[in-house]
C-alpha positions as CSV (number, residue, x, y, z in Angstrom):
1,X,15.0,83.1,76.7
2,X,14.1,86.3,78.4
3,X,11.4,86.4,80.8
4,X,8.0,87.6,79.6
5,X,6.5,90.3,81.7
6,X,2.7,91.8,81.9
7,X,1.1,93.9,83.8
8,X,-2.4,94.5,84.8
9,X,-5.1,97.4,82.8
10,X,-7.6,99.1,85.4
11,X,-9.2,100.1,82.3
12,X,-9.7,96.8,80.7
13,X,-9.9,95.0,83.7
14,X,-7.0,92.6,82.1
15,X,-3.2,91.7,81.9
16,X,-1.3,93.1,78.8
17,X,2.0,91.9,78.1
18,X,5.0,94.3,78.9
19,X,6.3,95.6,75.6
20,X,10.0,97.8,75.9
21,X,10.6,99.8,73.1
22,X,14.2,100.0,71.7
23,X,15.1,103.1,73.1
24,X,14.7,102.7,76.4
25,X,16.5,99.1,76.4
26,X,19.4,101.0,75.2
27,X,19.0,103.4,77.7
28,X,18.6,101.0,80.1
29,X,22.2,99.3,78.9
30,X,24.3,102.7,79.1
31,X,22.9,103.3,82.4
32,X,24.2,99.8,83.7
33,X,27.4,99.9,81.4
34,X,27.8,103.5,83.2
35,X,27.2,102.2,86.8
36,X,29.2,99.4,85.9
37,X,32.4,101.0,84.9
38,X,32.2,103.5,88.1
39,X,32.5,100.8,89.8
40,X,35.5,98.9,88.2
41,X,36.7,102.3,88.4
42,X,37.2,102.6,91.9
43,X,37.7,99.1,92.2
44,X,40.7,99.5,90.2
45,X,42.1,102.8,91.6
46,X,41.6,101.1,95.2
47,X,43.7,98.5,94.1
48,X,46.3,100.3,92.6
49,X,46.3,102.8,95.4
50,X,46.5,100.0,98.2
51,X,47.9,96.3,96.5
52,X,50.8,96.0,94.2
53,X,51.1,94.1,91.5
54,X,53.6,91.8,90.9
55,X,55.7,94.4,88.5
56,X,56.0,97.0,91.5
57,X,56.5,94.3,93.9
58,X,60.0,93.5,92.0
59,X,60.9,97.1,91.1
60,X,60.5,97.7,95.4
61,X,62.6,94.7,96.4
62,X,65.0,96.2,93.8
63,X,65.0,99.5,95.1
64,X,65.5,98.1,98.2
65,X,68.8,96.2,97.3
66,X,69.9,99.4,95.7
67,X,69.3,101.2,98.8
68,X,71.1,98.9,101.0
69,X,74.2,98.4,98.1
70,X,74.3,102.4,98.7
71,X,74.6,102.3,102.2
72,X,77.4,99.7,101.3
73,X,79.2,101.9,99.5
74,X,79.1,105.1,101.7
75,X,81.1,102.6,103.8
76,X,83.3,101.6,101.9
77,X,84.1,105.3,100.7
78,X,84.4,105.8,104.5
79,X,86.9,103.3,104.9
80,X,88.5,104.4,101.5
81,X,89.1,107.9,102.7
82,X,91.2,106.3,105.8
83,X,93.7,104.6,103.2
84,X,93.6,107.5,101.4
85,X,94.6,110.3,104.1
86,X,97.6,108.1,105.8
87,X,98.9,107.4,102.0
88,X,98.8,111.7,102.1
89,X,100.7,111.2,105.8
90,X,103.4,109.2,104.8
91,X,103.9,111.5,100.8
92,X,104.2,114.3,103.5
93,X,105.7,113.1,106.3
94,X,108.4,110.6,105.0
95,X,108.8,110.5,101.2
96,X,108.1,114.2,100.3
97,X,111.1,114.9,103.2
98,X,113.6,112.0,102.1
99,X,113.0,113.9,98.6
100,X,113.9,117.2,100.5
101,X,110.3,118.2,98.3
102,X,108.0,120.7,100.2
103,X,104.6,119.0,101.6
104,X,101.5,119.6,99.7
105,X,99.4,121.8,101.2
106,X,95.6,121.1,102.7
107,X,94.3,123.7,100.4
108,X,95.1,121.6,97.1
109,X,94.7,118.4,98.5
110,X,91.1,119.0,100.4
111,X,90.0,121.9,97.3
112,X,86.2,121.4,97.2
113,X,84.2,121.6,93.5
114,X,82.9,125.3,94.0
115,X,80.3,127.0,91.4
116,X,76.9,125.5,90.8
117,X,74.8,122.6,92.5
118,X,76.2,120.4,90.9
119,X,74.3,117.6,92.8
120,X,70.6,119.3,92.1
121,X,69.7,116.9,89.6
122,X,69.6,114.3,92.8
123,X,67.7,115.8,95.1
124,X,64.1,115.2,95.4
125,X,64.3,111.3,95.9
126,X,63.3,109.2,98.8
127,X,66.9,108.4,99.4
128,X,68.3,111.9,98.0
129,X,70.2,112.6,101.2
130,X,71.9,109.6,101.0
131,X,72.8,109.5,97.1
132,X,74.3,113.1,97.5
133,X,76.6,112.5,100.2
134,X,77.7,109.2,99.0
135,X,78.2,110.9,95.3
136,X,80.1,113.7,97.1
137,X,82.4,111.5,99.1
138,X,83.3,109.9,96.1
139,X,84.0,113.0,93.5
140,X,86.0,114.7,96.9
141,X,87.8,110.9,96.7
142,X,88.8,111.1,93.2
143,X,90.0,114.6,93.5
144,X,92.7,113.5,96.5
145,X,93.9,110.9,94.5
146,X,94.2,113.1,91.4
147,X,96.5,115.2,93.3
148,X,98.2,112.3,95.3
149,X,98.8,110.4,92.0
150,X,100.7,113.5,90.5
151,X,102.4,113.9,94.5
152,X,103.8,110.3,94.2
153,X,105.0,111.3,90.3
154,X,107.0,113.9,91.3
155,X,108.5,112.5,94.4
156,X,109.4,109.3,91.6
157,X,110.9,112.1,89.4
158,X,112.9,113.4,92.2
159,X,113.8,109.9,93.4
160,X,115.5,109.4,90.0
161,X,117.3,112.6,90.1
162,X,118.2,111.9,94.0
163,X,122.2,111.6,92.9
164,X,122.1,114.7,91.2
165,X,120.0,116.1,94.1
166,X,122.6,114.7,96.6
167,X,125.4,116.5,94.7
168,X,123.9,119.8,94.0
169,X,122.7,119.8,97.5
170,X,125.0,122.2,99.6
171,X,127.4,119.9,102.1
172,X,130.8,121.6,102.6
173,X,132.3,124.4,104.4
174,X,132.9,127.2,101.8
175,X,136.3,127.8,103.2
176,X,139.4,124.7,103.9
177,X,139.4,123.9,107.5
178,X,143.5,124.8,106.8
179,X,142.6,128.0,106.0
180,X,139.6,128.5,108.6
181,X,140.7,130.7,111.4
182,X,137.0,130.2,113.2
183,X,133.2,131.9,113.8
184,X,132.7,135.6,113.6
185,X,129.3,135.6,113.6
186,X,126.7,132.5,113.0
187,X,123.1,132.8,111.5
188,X,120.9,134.7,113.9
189,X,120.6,138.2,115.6
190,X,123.7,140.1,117.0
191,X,124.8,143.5,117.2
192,X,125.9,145.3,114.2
193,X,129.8,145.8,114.3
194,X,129.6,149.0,112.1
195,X,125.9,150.0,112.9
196,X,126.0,149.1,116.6
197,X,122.1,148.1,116.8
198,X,120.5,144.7,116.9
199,X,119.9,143.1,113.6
200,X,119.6,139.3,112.2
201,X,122.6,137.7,110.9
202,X,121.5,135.7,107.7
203,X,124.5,133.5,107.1
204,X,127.7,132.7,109.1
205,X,130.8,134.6,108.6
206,X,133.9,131.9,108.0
207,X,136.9,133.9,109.3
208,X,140.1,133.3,107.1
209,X,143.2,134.9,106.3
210,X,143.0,137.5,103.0
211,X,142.9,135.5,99.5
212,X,142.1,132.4,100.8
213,X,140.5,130.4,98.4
214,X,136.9,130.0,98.5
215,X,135.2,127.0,97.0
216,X,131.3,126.1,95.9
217,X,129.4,124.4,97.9
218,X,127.8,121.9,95.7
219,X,127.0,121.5,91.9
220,X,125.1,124.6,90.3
221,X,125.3,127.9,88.2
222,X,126.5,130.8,88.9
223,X,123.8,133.2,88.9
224,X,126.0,136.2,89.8
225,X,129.3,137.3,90.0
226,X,129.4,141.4,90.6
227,X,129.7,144.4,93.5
228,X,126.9,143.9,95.5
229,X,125.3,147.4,96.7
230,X,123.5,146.2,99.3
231,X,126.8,145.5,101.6
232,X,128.1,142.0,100.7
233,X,130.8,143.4,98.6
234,X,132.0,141.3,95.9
235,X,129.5,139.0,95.6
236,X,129.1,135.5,94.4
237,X,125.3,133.6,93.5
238,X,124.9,130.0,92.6
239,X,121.8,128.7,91.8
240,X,122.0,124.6,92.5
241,X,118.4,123.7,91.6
242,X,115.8,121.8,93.9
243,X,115.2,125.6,95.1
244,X,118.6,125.7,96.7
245,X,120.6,129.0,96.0
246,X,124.1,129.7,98.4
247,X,125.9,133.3,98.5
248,X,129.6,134.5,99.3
249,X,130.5,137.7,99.8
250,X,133.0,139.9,100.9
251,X,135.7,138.7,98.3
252,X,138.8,140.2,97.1
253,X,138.5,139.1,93.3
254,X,136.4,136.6,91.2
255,X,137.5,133.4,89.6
256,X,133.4,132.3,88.3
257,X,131.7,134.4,86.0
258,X,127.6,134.5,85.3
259,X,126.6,131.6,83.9
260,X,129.6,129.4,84.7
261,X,128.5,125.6,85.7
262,X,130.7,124.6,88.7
263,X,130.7,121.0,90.4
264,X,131.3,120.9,94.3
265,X,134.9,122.3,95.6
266,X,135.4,124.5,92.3
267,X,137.6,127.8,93.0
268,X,135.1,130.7,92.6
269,X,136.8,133.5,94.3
270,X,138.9,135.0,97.3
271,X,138.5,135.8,100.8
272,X,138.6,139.8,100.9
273,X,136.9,142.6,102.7
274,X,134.8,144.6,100.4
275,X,131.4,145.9,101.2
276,X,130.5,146.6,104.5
277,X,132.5,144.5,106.5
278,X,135.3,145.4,108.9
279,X,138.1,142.3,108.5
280,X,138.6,139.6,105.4
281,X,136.2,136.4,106.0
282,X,133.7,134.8,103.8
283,X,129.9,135.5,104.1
284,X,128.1,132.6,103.7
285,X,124.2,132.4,102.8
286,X,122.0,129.0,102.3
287,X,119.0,130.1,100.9
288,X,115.7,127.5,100.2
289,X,113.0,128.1,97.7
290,X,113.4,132.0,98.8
291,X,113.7,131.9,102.5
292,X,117.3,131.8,103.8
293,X,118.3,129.0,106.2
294,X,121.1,128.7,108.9
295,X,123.8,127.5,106.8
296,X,125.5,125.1,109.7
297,X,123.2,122.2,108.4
298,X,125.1,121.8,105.1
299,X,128.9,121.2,106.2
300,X,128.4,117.0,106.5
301,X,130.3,116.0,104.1
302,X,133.6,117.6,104.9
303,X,133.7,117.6,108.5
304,X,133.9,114.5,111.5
305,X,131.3,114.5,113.7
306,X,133.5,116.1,116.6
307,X,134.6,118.7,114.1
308,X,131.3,119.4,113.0
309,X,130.5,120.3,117.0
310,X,133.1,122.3,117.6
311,X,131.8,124.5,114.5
312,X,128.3,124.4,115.6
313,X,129.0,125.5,118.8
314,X,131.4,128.7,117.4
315,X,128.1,129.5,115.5
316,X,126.4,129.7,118.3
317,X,128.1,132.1,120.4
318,X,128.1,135.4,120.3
319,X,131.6,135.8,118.7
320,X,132.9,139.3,117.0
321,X,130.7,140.2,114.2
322,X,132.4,141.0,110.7
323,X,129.7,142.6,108.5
C-alpha cells in the first residue's frame, strides 16, 4: 500500500494530504523508465565492449585452433615443396636424360599466376598475411605438380617407346670399317681446304674409296635425297624422330628416295665427291632438336672399345680437311 504523504498549509495553519495528479505520475514513470534504460544502456555496451559471453568465448578458442591449424599447414606446405623440388631433380637430372628427353625448364615449372590480385578478397583479416602466403604456397604447389605430373607422363610415354628410341637413335659409323680409309676432318674448327680461312667443321668427314657404300645410321625417313647448293653435294636427310635428324653428303649417286622408311644399315647411297669437296669421303652430320652435335658419340654399336679410340682420337686431330 503506498505511503500517504501530507504536507503542511502556512495559510491554514494545517496538514493537507499530498494528492498527485495522473499526469505527473506518468511523468514521473517515463523519467525513471528513461534514466533507467540509460543505464542498462551502458551497462550493457560496457559489457559487451569489455566481457564475452559465452558464444564469443567459443568462436575465439575456435579462431584460435584455426590459426594455429594454419600455421600447421604453412609447414607442411614447406616441407611439401622439399619433396616436390628433388622429385623435379631427379625428372631432370636422371629420368628425363635416361629418356634422352630435354629437361623442363624453370620458366614453366616456377610460372607464377600473373594478372589480377587474385588474393584481395583475403586481405584485411587479423591473420591476412598468413592466409595469403599459405594460400599462395599452395596454388604455386599445385601448379609444379601439374606440370610434373604431365613431365613424369611423357617420360612414361617415352619409356614405352625406349626400343624404338634405342633403334632410331643414331649408333653406327656411316661407312664399313672395310671400306674406312680414316679421319679427314672431325666436328670442330679447321682451316678451309678450298677457302683457306678458319671455319667450324659441323660433322666428320669418313674418308673412303669412291662408291663405297654408305649405310643409315639408325631407323628413320628420309627427308631428302637431292643436290644440295649450299656445298654438301649430293645430299642425303633422315629424319629418325626423338628430334634426331643425320646428313651425308658428298655422294656419287642415290639409292633412298624422299619419303623412303629405312631401318639401321640400309644402302642409301655412294661415297663421291660432289659439292664443294676436294676427294670422295662421306660427310657426316648428327643433328638434335636443331642444333648439330659432334657425331663421334653415336658409333657404339659397331665399334670395340679400342676401335672406338682409335677413331676418336683421328677426330681429334687436325687431319687433311675434305670439304
Amino acid at each position: 500500500m503506498p505511503k500517504v504523504k501530507y504536507h503542511f498549509n502556512t495559510q491554514s495553519l494545517k496538514y493537507e494530504k499530498v494528492v498527485v495528479s495522473l499526469k505527473k505520475r506518468l511523468v514521473s514513470a517515463l523519467i525513471f523508465l528513461a534514466t533507467a534504460s540509460v543505464f542498462a544502456t551502458i551497462i550493457i555496451l560496457v559489457a559487451y565492449r569489455f566481457l564475452d559471453s559465452p558464444k564469443e568465448k567459443q568462436l575465439k578458442r575456435e579462431l584460435s585452433q584455426y590459426k594455429v591449424q594454419l600455421e600447421l599447414l604453412n609447414h607442411r606446405s614447406v616441407q611439401m615443396e622439399a619433396v616436390v623440388k628433388n622429385l623435379q631433380d631427379k625428372d631432370d637430372n636422371i629420368y628425363r636424360v635416361i629418356m634422352e628427353a630435354e629437361p623442363i625448364p624453370d620458366e614453366i615449372r616456377n610460372a607464377g599466376f600473373g594478372g589480377v590480385n587474385k588474393y584481395k578478397e583475403l586481405e584485411g583479416y587479423d591473420n591476412s598475411t598468413l592466409i595469403i602466403e599459405t594460400t599462395k604456397k599452395l596454388d604455386q604447389l599445385s601448379k609444379q605438380m601439374y606440370v610434373q605430373s604431365k613431365s613424369f607422363d611423357e617420360v612414361f610415354n617415352l619409356a614405352k617407346r625406349k626400343n624404338e628410341m634405342l633403334a632410331c637413335i643414331p649408333a653406327i659409323q656411316p661407312i664399313q670399317s672395310k671400306n674406312f680409309k680414316g679421319i679427314g676432318s672431325g666436328f670442330g674448327g679447321r682451316l678451309h681446304p678450298i677457302y683457306k680461312t678458319w671455319q667450324f667443321h659441323t660433322g666428320i668427314d669418313f674418308v673412303s674409296q669412291y662408291g663405297a657404300p654408305i649405310f643409315a645410321t639408325g631407323n628413320g625417313t628420309v627427308m631428302s635425297a637431292q643436290y644440295d647448293n649450299g656445298g654438301y653435294g649430293n645430299c642425303v636427310r633422315i629424319d629418325h624422330g626423338f628430334g634426331y635428324v643425320t646428313l651425308y653428303g658428298h655422294m656419287s649417286k642415290f639409292k633412298a628416295t624422299k619419303g623412303q622408311k629405312v631401318k639401321r644399315g640400309d644402302l642409301i647411297g655412294y661415297v663421291g665427291s660432289t659439292g664443294i669437296s676436294t676427294g670422295p669421303h662421306c660427310h657426316y652430320e648428327v643433328i638434335k632438336n636443331g642444333k648439330k652435335i659432334d657425331p663421334i658419340n653415336f658409333f657404339y654399336n659397331d665399334l670395340s672399345p679400342a676401335d672406338y679410340e682409335k677413331i676418336r682420337v683421328m677426330a681429334a686431330q687436325q687431319n687433311q680437311a675434305f670439304d
